[in-house]
Each structure stands twice: as C-alpha cells, then as structure tokens.
C-alpha positions in Angstrom: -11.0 -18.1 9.8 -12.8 -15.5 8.0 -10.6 -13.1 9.8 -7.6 -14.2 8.8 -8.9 -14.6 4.9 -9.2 -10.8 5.1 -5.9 -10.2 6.2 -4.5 -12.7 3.3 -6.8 -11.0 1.2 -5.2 -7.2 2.4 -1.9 -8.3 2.3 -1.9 -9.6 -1.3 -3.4 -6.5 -2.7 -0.8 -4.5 -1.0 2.0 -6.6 -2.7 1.1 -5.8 -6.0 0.6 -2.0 -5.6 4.1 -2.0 -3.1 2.4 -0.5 -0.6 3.8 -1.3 2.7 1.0 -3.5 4.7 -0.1 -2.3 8.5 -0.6 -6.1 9.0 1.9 -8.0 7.0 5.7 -6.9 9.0 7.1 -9.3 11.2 5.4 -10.1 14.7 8.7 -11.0 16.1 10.6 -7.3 15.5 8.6 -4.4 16.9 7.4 -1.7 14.0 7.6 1.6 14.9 4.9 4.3 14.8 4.7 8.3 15.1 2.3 10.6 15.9 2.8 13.3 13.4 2.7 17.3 14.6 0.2 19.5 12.5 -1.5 22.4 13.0 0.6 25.0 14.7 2.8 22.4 15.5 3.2 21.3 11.8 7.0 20.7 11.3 8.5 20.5 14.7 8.8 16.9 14.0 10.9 17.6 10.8 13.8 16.3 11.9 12.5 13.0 13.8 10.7 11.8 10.8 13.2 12.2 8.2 15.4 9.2 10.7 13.3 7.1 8.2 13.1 4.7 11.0 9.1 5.3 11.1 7.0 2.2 9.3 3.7 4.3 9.9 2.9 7.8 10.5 -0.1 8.8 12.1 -2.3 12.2 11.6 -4.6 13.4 14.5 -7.8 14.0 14.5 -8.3 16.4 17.3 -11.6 18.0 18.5 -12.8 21.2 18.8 -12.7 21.1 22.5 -12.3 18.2 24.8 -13.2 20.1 28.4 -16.6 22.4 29.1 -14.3 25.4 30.0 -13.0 24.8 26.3 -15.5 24.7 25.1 -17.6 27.7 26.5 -14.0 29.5 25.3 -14.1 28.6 22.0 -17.8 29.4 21.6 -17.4 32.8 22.4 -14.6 33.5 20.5 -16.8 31.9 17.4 -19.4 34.6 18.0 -22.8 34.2 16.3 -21.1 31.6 13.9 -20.3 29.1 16.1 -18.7 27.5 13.2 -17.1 23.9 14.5 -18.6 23.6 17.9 -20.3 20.1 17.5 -19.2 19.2 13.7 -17.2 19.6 10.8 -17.3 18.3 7.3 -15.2 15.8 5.7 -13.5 18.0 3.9 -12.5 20.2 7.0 -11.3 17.3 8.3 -9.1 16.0 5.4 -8.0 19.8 5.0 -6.5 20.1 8.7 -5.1 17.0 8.7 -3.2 17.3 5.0 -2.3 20.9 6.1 0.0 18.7 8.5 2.3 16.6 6.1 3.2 15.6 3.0 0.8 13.7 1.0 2.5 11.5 -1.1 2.5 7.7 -0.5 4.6 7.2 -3.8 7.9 5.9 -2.8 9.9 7.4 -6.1 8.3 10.4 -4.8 8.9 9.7 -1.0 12.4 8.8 0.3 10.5 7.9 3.6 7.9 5.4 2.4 5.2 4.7 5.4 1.7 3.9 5.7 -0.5 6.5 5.8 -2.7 6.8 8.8 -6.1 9.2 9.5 -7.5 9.8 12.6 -11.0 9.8 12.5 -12.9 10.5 16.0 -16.5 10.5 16.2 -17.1 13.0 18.5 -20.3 14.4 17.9 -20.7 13.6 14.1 -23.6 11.6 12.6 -22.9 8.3 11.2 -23.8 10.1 7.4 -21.1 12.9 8.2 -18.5 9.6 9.1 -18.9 8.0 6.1 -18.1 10.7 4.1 -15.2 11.6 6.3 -14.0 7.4 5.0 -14.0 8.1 2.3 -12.3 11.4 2.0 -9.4 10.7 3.9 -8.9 7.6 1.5 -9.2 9.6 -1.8 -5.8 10.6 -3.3 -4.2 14.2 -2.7 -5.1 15.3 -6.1 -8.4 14.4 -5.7 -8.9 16.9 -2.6 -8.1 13.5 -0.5 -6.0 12.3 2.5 -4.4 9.4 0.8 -4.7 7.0 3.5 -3.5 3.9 3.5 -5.3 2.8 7.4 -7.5 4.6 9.2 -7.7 5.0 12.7 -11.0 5.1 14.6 -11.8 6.6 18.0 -14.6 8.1 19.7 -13.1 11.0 20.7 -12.9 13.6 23.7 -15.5 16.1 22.7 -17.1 17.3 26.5 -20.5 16.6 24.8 -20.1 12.6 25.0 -19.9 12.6 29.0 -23.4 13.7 29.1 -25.4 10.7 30.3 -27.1 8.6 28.0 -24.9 10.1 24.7 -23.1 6.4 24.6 -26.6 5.2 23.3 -26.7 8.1 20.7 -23.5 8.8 19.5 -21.3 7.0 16.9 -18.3 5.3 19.0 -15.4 3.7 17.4 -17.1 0.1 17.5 -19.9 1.2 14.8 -17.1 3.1 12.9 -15.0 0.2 12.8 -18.1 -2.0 11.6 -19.2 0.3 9.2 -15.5 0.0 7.7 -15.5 -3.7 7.3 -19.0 -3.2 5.4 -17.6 -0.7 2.8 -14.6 -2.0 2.2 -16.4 -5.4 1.4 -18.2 -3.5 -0.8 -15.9 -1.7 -2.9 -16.9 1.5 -1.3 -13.3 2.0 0.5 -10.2 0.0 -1.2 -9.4 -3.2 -0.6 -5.7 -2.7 0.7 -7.1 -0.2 3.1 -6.1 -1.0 7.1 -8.8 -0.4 10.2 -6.6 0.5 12.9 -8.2 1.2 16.8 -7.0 2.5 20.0 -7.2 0.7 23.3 -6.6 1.5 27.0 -4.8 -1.2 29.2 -6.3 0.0 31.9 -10.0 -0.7 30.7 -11.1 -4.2 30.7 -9.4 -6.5 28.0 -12.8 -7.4 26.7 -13.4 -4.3 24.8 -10.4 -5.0 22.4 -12.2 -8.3 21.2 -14.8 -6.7 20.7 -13.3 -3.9 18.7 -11.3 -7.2 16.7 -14.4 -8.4 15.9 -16.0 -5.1 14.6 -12.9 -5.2 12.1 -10.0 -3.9 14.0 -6.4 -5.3 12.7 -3.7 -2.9 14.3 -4.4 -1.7 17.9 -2.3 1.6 19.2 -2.3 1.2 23.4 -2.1 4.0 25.6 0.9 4.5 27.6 0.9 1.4 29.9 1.8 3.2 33.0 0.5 0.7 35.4 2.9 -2.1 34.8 0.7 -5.0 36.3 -2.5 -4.2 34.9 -0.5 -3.7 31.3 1.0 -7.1 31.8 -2.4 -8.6 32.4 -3.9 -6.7 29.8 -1.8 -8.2 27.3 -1.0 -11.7 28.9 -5.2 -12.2 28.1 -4.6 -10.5 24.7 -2.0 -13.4 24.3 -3.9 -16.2 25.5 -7.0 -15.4 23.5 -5.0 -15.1 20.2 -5.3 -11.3 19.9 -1.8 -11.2 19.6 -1.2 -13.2 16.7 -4.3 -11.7 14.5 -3.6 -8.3 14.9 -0.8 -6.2 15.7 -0.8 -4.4 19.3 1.6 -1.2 19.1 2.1 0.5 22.8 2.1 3.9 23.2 5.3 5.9 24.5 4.8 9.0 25.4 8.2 10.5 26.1 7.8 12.2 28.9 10.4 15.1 30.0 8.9 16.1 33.2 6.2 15.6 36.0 3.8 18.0 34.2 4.1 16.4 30.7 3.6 12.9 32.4 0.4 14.0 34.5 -0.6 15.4 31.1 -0.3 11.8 29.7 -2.0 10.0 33.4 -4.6 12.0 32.5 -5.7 11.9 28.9 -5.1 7.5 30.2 -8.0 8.3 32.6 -5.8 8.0 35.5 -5.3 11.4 36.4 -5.7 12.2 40.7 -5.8 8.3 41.1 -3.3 6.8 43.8 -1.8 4.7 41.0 -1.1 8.2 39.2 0.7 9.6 42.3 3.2 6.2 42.5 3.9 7.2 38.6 4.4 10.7 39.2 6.6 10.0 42.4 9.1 7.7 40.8 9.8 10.5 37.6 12.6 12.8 38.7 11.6 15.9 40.5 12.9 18.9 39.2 15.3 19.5 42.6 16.9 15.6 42.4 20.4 16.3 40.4 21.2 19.0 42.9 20.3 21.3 40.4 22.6 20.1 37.9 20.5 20.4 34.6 22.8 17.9 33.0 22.2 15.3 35.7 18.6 16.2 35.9 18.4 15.3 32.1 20.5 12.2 32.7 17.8 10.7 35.0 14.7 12.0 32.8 16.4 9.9 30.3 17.0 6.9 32.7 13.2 6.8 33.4 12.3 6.9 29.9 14.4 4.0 29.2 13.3 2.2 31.9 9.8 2.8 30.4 10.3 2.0 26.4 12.2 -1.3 27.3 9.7 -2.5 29.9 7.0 -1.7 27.5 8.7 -4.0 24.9 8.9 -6.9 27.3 5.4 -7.3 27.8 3.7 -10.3 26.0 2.3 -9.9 22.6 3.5 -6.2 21.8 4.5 -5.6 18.0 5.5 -2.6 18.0 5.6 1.1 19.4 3.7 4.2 18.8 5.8 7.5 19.6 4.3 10.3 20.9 6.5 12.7 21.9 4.8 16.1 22.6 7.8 18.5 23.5 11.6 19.2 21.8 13.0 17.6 24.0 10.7 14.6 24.2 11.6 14.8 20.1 15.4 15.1 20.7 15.2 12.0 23.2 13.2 10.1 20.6 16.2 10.7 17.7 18.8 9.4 20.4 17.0 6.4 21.6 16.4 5.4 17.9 20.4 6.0 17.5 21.1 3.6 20.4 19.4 0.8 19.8 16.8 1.8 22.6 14.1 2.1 20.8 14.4 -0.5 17.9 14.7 0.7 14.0 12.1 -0.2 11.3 13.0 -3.4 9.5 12.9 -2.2 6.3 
C-alpha cells in the first residue's frame, strides 16, 4: 500500500509540472526506451531519436574499465596521475554524460519531450561520492546539472568488484536505490523524481523484489536470450504482482551479427555457456545467403524480428529498451519503428 501511495504521490506531481511520468503510461501498450550514444559516439543516434517515437532516453554511465587488461591499459596511459582509475566526482560524471545530449526537458524548447534518465553505477565510489553524484544529475542544466527526471542505478562493471569479499564493501545498486527512497522523502531529491533499476532474467527472480522494495519503480531487463528462463522470470514477476507495481522494460539489443550478439551473451553473463552457443548458432552466419549481402541482411533482419516480437509476448512486459550499438543496428531500429515491429510511443 505504501508503495502504491508513492507512485500516486509521483504521478500527481508530474501532472502539474507536465512532465511525462516513468510510472504513469499505460501497462497495456509497451513504452519505448533508448540508450542514448555519447562520448565519441555522441550523435550517431541523431537520426533514430529525432523518430520522436522514444518516451525515455537513457544516458550511460560507463566505467573507467570493466576488464583487468583495461584496466592495467588505462593506468599506464594515465601515468603518475592515475586520474579516474577507481573514482570520479559528481561533476565528472554529470559533465560526460551532458557532453552526450541535449539538456532540455522543456517541451516548448524540446520537439521530442522524454524523460530524462542518468545512469549512475557504483562501481568503486563511496556512498558520500553517490550522493553527491544524486543530486547532481538531478540539478537543472543551468545549474551545472543533468536535469534528470529518473535515475538509473546499477552496480557496475568496474574489474575491482570481482575481487572477493568487495560485495560486503562496496555500494551496489540495492543501497543506492534505498538511499534514493530516503532523500527523496526528505526533500533532498524532487518529488517527481523516478528510481529506475536494471535486472538480469537469467539471475534468480528474487533479486528484483528485492530491488522493488529498496524503491525501484521501472526495471530495464537484459536481453532475454534464453526464452524459457525469460518466460519464467517474468511469469513469477507476474504472479507476485511485480508486474502491475512497476514497469518491466526488456532490453533489445539489435544485433547485426554473431560478434555483436556474443558481445551482448556476454556483458548478460552468458558468454562460453552452452546456452550461448544455441543463441549464437541460430543467428545467420556470415556464409548462409550464398554470399548475397542483400539476403544475408534479409535474414539478420528476420532473426531480430523474431527476437523483438517474442520479447513482447512474454507476461508482464511494458515496454522495450533499445540498444542498438552499430549503424546498422540504428538503421534496423528506424525501420522496425516504421513497420509497426517495434510499437510507437503513445503519445
């Protein structure tokens, strides 16, 4: 009960400022998410977002390495500095992040309105450093903010956090989420502002009620590759009310070739598993099409439609987050929106 007070509570204030609301749009019609470029990819997503069939953009927050050998690169080429190799501050964050997009959430300003969203891992950051980073991101633009109108909280990837015993130590997205509840019951983050989360439908499905009750109210999936365990995974989301509390967008990867999708297997923790080899095997291999790079293409598409419209069929899903990391992952995204394929915002 007190859950759904909050969300009344949310949704209200967002009314009266027109904001657009993360956990307000219809449960029945999926909502569509992107994963914005920045950095030196800023822009190549210029021509997908201005579709204006996006009701929420969201703004990585990636880390300064996420493997050893990265790692151990980046040091060196930091020298004596080692400037960013365990920590940033908020601002650096904020800064990289606004450095990839507009930041206006006005719409007379904005002729494609969406919510706002800030990544913000944990990583190796102390709780102090994260609540400064909250606050930041939410701060408006001419304020030296992100104008955020969600936040998304992860742990991260940073090599550092597979050392043993760091879980204990470490900030995690379940203390970042709590801490978000308690500071927006203060008054020390606004009211209207949305606690978004990420899950894996691989992991067991009790970690995303947990992560509902440490304040979660819009959960991003990754990629459901592994069609049974994704339909159990969301048939228990279902059954224990998840699904009609919160909002569960899956992730769609758009995947253009075997590569890109073992890319995908393995940032979802599946990567050299036998269930990652049954993926790979039913993509197109780059010799099926008899070396015709139309037909080739044809069947690349075919397997991503296959994959976006099974995705939608499973029980409880709301909504999609795109991801798509190449052009033509981008190009295929455009064309799927034009057909129907992937459904187009409501508004």
């Amino acid at each position: 009960m007190q859950f759904m007070n909050r969300l009344i509570k949310i949704n209200r204030t967002l009314a009266k400022s027109g904001r657009v609301s993360a956990t307000n749009l219809d449960h029945h019609h999926p909502i569509l998410c992107l994963e914005r470029a920045i950095g030196e990819r800023y822009g190549a997503d210029k021509v997908l977002w201005e579709t204006g069939a996006f009701d929420a953009q969201v703004y990585p927050d990636l880390p300064f390495a996420s493997s050893w050998s990265e790692l151990l690169e980046k040091l060196l080429g930091a020298g004596a500095s080692g400037k960013q190799v365990f920590s940033t501050t908020a601002a650096d964050t904020v800064a990289a992040a606004a450095a990839g997009g507009s930041s206006s959430n006005n719409r007379e300003n904005d002729t494609n309105y969406a919510l706002k969203v800030r990544t913000i891992g944990a990583q190796c950051y102390s709780r102090k450093n994260l609540l400064s980073k909250m606050q930041l991101a939410c701060k408006p633009s001419s304020e030296g903010g992100g104008d955020a109108n969600a936040l998304l909280f992860l742990s991260g990837s940073h090599p550092a956090r597979s050392l043993p015993f760091t879980d204990s130590l470490l900030q995690s997205s379940f203390s970042m989420l709590r801490d978000a509840s308690k500071m927006r019951a203060k008054g020390e983050l606004p009211a209207s502002l949305a606690l978004w989360a990420v899950e894996n439908p691989i992991n067991p499905p009790e970690r995303l009620l947990k992560k509902v009750q440490a304040g979660a109210e819009v959960i991003l999936t990754q990629p459901p590759f592994l069609q049974s365990s994704a339909e159990r995974w969301f048939e228990f989301a279902q059954k224990n009310g998840v699904s009609n509390e919160i909002k569960l967008l899956a992730g769609i990867p758009m995947s253009t070739s075997r590569s890109n999708l073992e890319f995908w297997l393995r940032l979802c923790g599946l990567g050299g598993t036998p269930e990652a080899a049954m993926v790979v095997s039913s993509f197109p291999g780059n010799g099926i099409g008899g070396g015709n790079k139309e037909e080739y293409q044809r069947l690349v598409r075919d397997w991503n439609v296959t994959f976006v419209r099974r995705t939608l069929s499973l029980p409880g899903v709301a909504g999609l987050h795109v991801m798509p990391l190449t052009k033509q992952g981008r190009d295929m995204t455009v064309s799927f929106l034009n057909e129907g394929i992937i459904p187009n915002k409501l508004r």
